[in-house]
C-alpha angles and dihedrals in degrees: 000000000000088000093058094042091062087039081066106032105044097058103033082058094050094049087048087060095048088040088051094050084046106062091021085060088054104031128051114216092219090056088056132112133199103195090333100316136097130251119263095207136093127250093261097047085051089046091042091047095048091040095057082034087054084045107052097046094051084043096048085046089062104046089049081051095052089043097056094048087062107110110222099265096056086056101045083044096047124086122226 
């Protein structure tokens, strides 16, 4: 279990980072609205939000990923 769980987190960690430095590299955090108004946030909190944002989707995407190349019988056999 361990073993999967590192299959999913660890790069899904590393592609956060380069999809951070992408858009943050486009995008300043200070130009941005949210429904007409500004952000009330500082760079890094912006950074540190979209960071942990970038990081759960793609983890979220591999585990969905994992899950789906499980035959039947792993998943009837497997406990939650």
């Amino acid at each position: 279990m361990k073993q999967k769980l590192m299959w999913v987190i660890w790069p899904s960690f590393l592609m956060a980072g380069v999809l951070e430095l992408l858009v943050f590299a486009v995008i300043d955090p200070q130009d941005m609205n949210w429904f007409g108004q500004s952000f009330e946030m500082s760079r890094q909190q912006v950074y540190t939000l979209g960071f942990a944002v970038f990081w759960f989707v793609i983890a979220l995407s591999g585990a969905l990923t994992l899950f789906l190349s499980l035959t039947p019988s792993e998943v009837n056999k497997t406990p939650l």
